[in-house]
C-alpha positions in Angstrom: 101.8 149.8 110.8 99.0 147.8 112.6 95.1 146.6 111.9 92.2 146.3 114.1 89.2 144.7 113.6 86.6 143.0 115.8 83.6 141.8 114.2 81.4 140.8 117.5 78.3 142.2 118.8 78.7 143.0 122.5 75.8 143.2 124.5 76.5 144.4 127.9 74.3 144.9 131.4 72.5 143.1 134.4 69.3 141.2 133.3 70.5 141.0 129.6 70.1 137.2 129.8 66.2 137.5 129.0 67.1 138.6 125.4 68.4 135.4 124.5 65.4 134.2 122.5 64.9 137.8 120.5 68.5 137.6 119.8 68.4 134.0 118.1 65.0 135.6 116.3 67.0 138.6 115.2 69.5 136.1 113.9 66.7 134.2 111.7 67.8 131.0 113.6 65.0 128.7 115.7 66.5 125.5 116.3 69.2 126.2 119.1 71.5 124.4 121.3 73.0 125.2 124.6 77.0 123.7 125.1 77.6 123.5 128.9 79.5 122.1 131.5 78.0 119.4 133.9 77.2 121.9 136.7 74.7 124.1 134.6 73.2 120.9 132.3 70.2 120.5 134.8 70.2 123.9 136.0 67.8 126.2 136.7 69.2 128.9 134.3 69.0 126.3 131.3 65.3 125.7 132.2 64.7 129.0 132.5 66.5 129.6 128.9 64.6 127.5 127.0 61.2 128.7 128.8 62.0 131.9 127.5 62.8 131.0 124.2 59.5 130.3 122.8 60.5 127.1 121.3 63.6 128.3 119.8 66.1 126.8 122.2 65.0 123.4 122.9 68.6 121.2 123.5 71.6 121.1 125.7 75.2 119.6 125.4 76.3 119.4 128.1 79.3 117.7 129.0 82.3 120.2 128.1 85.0 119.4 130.4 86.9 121.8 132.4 89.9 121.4 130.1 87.6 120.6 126.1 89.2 117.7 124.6 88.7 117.2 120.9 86.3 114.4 122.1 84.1 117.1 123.7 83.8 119.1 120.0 83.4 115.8 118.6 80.6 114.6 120.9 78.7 118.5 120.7 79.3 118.1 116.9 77.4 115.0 116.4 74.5 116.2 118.9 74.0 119.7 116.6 74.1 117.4 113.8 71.6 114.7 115.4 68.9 117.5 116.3 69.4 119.7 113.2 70.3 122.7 115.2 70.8 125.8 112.9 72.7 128.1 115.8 74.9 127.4 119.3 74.5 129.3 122.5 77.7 128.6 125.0 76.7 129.5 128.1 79.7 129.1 131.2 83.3 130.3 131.2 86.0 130.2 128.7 86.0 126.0 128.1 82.1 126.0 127.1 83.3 128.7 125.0 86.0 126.6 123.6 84.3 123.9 122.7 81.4 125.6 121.3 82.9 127.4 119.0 84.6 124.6 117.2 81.9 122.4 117.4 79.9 125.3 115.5 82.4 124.8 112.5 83.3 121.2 112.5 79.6 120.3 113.2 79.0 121.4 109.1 82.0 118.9 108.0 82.7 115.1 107.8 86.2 116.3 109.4 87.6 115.5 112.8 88.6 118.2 114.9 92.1 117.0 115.2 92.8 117.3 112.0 93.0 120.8 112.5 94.2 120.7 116.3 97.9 121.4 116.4 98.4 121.0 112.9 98.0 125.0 111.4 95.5 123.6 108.7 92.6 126.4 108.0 89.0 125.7 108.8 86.1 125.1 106.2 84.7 128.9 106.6 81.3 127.8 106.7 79.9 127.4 110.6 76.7 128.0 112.9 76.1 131.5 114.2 77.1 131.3 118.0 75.8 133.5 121.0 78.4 133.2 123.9 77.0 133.6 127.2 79.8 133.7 129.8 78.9 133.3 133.6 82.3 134.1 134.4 84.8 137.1 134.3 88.0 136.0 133.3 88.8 134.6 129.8 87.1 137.2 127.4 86.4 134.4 125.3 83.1 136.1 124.2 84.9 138.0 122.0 87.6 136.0 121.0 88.8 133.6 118.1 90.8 131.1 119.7 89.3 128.0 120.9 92.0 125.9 123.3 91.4 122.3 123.5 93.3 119.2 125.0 93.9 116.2 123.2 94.3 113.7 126.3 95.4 111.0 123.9 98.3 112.5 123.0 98.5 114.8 125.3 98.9 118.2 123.0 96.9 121.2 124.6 97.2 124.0 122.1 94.9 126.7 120.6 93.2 126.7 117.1 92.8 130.8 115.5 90.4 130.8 113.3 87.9 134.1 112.3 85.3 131.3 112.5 85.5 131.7 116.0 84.5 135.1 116.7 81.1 135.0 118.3 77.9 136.5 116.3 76.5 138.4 119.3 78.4 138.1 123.2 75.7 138.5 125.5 77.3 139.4 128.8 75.3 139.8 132.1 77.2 140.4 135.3 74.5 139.0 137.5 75.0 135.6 135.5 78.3 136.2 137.6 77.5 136.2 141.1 77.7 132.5 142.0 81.3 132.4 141.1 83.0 130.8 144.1 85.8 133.1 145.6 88.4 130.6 144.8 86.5 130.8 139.9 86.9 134.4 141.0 90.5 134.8 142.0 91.3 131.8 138.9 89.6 133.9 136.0 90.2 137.6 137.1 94.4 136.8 137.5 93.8 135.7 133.9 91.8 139.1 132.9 95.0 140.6 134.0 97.1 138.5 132.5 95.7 139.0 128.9 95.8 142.7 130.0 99.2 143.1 130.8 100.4 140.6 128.3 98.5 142.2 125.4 100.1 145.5 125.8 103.7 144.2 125.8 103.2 140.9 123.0 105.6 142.0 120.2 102.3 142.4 118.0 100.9 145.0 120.5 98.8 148.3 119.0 97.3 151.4 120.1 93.8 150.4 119.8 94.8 146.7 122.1 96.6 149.1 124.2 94.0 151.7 125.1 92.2 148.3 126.0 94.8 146.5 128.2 95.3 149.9 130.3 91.4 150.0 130.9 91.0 146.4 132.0 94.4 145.8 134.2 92.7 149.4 136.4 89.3 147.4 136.9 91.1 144.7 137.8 94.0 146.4 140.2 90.6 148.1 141.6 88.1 145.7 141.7 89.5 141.9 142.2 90.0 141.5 145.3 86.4 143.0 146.2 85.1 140.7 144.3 86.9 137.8 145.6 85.8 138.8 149.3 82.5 140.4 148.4 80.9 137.8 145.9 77.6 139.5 146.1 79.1 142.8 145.1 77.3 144.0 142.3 79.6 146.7 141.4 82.6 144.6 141.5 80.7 141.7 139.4 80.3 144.4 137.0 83.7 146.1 136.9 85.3 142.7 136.7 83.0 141.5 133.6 83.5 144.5 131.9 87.9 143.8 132.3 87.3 140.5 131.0 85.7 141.9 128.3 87.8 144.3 127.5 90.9 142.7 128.4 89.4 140.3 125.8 89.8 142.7 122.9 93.2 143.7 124.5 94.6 140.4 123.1 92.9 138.9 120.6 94.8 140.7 118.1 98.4 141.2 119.7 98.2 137.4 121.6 99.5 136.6 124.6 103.1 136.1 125.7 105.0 134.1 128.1 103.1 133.9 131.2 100.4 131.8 129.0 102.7 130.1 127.5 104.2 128.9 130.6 100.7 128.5 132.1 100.5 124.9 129.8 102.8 122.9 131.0 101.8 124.3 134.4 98.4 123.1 134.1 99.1 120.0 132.5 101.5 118.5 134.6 100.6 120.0 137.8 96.6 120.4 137.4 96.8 123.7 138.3 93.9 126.2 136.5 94.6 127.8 133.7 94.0 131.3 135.3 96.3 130.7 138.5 98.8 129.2 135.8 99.1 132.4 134.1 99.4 134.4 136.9 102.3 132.3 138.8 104.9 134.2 136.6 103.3 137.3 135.4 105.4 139.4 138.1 108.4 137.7 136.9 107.9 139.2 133.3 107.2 142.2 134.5 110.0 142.8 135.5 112.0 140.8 133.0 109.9 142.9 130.1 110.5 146.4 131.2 113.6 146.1 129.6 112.4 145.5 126.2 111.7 148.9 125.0 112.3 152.2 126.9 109.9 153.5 128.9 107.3 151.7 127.4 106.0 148.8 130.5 106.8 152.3 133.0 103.8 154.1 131.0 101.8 151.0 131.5 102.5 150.8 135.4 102.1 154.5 135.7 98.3 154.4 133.4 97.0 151.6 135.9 98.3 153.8 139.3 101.8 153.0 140.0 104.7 154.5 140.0 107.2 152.3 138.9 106.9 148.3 136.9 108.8 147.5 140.4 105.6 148.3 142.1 103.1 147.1 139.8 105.1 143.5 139.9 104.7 143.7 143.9 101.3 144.6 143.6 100.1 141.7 141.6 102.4 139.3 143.8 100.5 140.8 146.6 96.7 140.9 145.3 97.7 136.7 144.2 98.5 136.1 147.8 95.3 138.2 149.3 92.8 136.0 146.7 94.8 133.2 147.6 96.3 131.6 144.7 99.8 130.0 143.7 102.8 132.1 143.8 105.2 129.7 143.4 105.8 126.1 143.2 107.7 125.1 146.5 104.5 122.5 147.4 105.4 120.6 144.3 108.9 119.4 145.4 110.2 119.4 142.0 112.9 117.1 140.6 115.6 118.5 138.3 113.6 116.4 135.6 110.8 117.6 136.1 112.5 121.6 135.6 113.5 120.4 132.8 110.3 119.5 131.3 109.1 122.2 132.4 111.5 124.5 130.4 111.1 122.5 127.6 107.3 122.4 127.4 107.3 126.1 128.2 108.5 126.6 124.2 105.2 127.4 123.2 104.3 129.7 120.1 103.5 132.5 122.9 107.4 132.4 124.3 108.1 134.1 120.8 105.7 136.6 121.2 107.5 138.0 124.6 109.2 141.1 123.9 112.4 139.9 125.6 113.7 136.5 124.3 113.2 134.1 127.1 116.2 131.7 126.8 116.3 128.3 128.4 118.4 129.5 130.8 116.2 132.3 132.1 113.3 129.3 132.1 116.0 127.5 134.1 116.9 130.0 136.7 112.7 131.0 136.9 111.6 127.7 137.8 114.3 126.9 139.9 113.5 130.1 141.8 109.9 129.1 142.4 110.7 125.7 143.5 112.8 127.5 146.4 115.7 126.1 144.9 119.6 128.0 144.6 119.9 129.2 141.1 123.3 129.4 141.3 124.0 125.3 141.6 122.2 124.7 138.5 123.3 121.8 136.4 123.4 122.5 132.1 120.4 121.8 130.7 119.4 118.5 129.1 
């Protein structure tokens, strides 16, 4: 028994970006606003948005951190509300996205964001149409309807599901990608592979998701590590957008599974990207996962071009060390407290989602591994 359902208009090709303003006129919206990070606030691809818009898109937040706080929705919320803007355009990767989208809701409330951040309340239904713009090919957030944000006063980073969050239109133009540094590149396409791979084996996994996560982890296998050392690879911008996009609707429905929820503490204590994060211990559960149902993770390895879930785990290990990202966590030095605030933050809602239980112990003997540290002379767990 399964559902699918995916209410976003996906727009999809080079150039694309000039149909921004008869997109927001399609939508019978003329007062918009762009949500941004720093880096694209002054840029030349806002000015040349709002030029094209014929007056419709006329005002820029644009000050979303590379983590959102609920301080970022709060501030975008107050700057829709100060200019009367009737739809939201997030332009950037997955944190504009973030941020936009629950801005777009809270925006038509007297509520704070944190009253819904963490806490499993439901959202007013009401919010602003949003267009979401990425420039980079890695979260599928376009398509999505979780927004993750960081509380840094508590510090609680978590995601908020809500159908409020599903984008009107996704407008996705691959040459919006070609400025991606190698090192975005290598951070956001590990991540299109990890909602990939983790979408097909999340308990909640379906045929439709699945058809989807095969498709996108092949682009990715094929067309990452081009990308990463050909930036100005058209071909390989465009595969790579179209697995993030994909690999988008590969887990929105099914969610993701360990890796992710290991990536948090990861990122939080260590700074390390969300993207890189996620792919530190997606060989691990690989291999951990192919026991979980017969056969199952071996169809997957043999759809995408391997022969065994062996190979494909030695193949991702391999592409992270050719993009040059994190495949362990020996430069950390880490302290036995600090392993065992990792396995304890690591008991995210995702964990449960893993087709194999992952026990504290198997967090234990994981993160012990990657610190280059002997398994076998581990002390019990606090």
């Amino acid at each position: 028994m399964w559902n699918y359902s995916q209410p976003v208009n996906i727009r999809f090709g080079n150039g694309r970006i000039k149909e921004l303003g008869m997109i927001a006129k399609e939508l019978g919206k003329e007062n918009g606003i762009i949500v941004c990070g720093h880096h694209f606030k002054d840029s030349a691809l806002v000015k040349t948005i709002k030029e094209q818009s014929n007056g419709m898109i006329n005002h820029v937040y644009g000050d979303v951190m590379p983590n959102p706080s609920v301080k970022n929705v709060m501030e975008c919320s107050d700057t829709i509300k100060q200019f009367n803007c009737d739809f939201v355009i997030a332009l950037g990767g997955g944190s504009s996205m973030d941020c936009a989208k629950a801005a777009a809701t809270i925006c038509l409330t007297d509520d704070d964001i944190t009253t819904y951040h963490g806490t499993g309340l439901p959202l007013p239904k009401e919010h602003l149409p949003l267009i979401a713009v990425p420039t980079t090919s890695g979260t599928g957030s376009e398509v999505t309807c979780v927004s993750v944000l960081t509380n840094y006063e508590t510090g609680y980073k978590g995601p908020i599901n809500s159908d409020n969050f599903y984008p009107s239109i996704a407008l996705i133009d691959p040459e919006l990608t070609m400025t991606m540094s190698p090192r975005v590149t290598a951070c956001v396409g590990i991540d299109t592979l990890s909602h990939a791979l983790e979408g097909y084996w999340s308990k909640g996994h379906q045929p439709i998701c699945d058809a989807f996560a095969i498709h996108a982890a092949k682009l990715v296998f094929n067309y990452l590590y081009t990308a990463y050392k050909d930036p100005e690879n058209l071909e390989a911008r465009e595969k790579m957008c179209e697995a993030s996009l994909i690999a988008g609707l590969a887990f929105t429905l099914p969610k993701t599974a360990a890796s992710h929820a290991c990536s948090f503490p990861l990122t939080n204590l260590f700074d390390i990207p969300h993207g890189e994060a996620c792919g530190i211990t997606l060989d691990y559960f690989a291999r951990i996962n192919e026991k979980a149902e017969s056969g199952r993770l071996t169809e997957l390895a043999r759809n995408v071009g391997f022969s065994s879930v062996d190979e494909m785990a030695d193949q991702i290990y391999k592409l992270k060390k050719d993009i040059n990202l994190t495949v362990d966590l020996t430069e950390f030095h880490l302290t036995e407290d600090q392993i065992h605030e990792l396995v304890k933050l690591s008991r995210h809602p995702n964990l449960y989602n893993n087709p194999v239980e992952v026990t504290d112990e198997m967090l234990y003997d994981m993160y012990r591994s990657f610190a280059g540290l002997d398994v076998k002379e581990k002390t019990l767990l606090k």
